[in-house]
N, C-alpha and C positions, 0 to 999 in steps of 0.2 A: 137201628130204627125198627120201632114194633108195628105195625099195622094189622087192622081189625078188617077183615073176608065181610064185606057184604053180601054173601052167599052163605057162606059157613057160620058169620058168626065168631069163626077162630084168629086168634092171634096169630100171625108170621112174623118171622125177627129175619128180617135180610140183610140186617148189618148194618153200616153207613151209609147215609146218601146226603148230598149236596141240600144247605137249604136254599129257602127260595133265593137270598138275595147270593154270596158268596161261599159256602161252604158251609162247614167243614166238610172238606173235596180234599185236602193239601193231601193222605196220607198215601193215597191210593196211586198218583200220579209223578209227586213231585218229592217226597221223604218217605219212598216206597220200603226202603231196608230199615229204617228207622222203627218204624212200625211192625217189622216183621213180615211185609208180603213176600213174595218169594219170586219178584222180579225186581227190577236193576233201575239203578238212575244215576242221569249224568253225573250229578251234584250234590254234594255232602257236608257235614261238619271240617273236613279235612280240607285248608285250601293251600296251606305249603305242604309238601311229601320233606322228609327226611334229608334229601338232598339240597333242597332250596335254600339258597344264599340269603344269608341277612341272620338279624335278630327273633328266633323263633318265641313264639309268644300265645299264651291264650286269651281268648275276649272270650266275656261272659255276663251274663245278667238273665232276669229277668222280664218278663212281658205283664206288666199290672195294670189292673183296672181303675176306676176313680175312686173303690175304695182301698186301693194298698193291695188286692190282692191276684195273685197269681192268674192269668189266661193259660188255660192249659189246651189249647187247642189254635194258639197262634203259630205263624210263621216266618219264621227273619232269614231273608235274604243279605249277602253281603256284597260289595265288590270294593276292591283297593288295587293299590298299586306296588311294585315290589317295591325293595330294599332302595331301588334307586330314581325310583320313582315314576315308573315306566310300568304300561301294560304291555302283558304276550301279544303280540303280533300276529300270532297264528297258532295253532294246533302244535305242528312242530316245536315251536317255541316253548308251548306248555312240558311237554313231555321231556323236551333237553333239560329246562330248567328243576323243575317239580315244582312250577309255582301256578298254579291255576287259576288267581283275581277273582275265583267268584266260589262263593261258599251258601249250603242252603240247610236248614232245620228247622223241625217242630220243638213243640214247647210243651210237649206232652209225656213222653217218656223219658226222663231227665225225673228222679227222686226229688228234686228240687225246684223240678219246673222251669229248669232253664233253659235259654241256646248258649252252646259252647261252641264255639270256633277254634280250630290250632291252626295258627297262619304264623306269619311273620311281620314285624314290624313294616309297616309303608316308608317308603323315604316321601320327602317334597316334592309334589308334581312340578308346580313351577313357583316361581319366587313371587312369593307373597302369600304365598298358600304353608298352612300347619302340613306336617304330616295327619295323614285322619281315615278313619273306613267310611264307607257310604253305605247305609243300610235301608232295606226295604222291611215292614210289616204286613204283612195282610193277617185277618183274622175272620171267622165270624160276625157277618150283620155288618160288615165294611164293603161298600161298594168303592172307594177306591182305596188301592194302598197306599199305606204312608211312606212318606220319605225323612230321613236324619240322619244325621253322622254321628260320629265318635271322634271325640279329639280324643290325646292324650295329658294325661296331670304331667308328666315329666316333659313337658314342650313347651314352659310356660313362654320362655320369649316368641318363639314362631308364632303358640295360640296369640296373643298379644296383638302378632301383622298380620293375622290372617281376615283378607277382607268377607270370609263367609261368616266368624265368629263375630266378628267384631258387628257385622250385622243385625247380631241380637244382642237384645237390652243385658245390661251387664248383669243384673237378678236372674238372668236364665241362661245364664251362660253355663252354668254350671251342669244342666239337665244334657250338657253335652260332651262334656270331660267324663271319661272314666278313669279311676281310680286304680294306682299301679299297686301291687304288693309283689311278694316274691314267695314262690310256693314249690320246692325240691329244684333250686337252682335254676327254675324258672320264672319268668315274668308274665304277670297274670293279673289282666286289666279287668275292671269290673264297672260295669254300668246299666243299670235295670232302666227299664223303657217306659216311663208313665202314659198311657193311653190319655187318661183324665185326669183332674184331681188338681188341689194344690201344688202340685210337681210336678203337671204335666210336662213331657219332654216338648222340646220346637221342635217342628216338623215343617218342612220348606215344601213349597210352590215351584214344583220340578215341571 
């Protein structure tokens, strides 16, 4: 951010700052390595380590706007459940398993503008429910953040019973499915985030 010396006259550049309503604040606090500052944060792109049980898998997409294009200073929150359907219970629990449920990125440094996740397939919380991630947005000029899931395309019987999908009109069901392919032996789900537009994603009343 540039600001002009009512004294001087001269231009100072102090960097980033918060605008009035919500940000852009995210790089500084909360996707601090992402950005390159040279301090630490709980939370990252990485939500299963190496060791963690289950199906390893990437989520991916993009953050767009109502015209089609790329938000390069948004920020996706995630939270799931492992393989079996079950959250860490505690601290301990994170570190035995390597599975951490909560994953955090900007949409800013990605060549493509995207959030990337490496986690693990969710299993089913409880019966009647898809397997699914639950994601947070916040962005710029949003005073609250959004809420939406992710189901999966290869779930189709569970998406089917699940009483949160079936929730929405069958035309926008789709704005919540991501799309599997297979990318060096692994699975690699994809689903961009409509803000506005013809395609807007549903976004729930949490």
């Amino acid at each position: 951010m540039k600001t002009l010396s009512l004294m001087t006259g001269q231009q100072a550049d102090f960097g980033a700052t918060p605008s009035q309503t919500v940000g852009p604040f995210f790089a500084y606090g909360l996707t601090a390595r992402q950005y390159g500052y040279d301090f630490g944060q709980p939370f990252d792109d990485v939500v299963a380590l190496p060791q963690a049980q289950g199906q390893h898998i990437v989520l991916e997409g993009r953050v767009l706007d109502g015209d089609g294009q790329p938000i390069v200073d948004a920020m996706v929150e995630i939270s799931q459940a492992d393989a079996q359907g079950r959250y860490p219970a505690n601290i301990e629990e994170v570190k035995a398993s390597g599975f951490r449920a909560f994953g955090r990125v900007g949409t800013g440094t990605d060549p493509d503008q995207r959030f990337v996740f490496r986690t693990i397939k969710p299993g089913a919380e409880a019966p009647g429910q898809a397997p699914h991630i639950n994601v947070i947005v916040l962005m710029r000029g949003m005073l609250l953040h959004a809420f939406t899931r992710v189901y999966f395309s290869d779930e189709a019987a569970a998406n089917a019973a699940d009483a949160g999908l079936n929730s929405v009109p069958p035309e926008r069901r789709d704005t919540l499915i991501a799309q599997r392919r297979e990318e060096g032996g692994l699975a690699v789900y994809r689903l961009d985030i409509h803000m506005q537009g013809p395609q807007e994603t549903v976004f729930f009343d949490v």
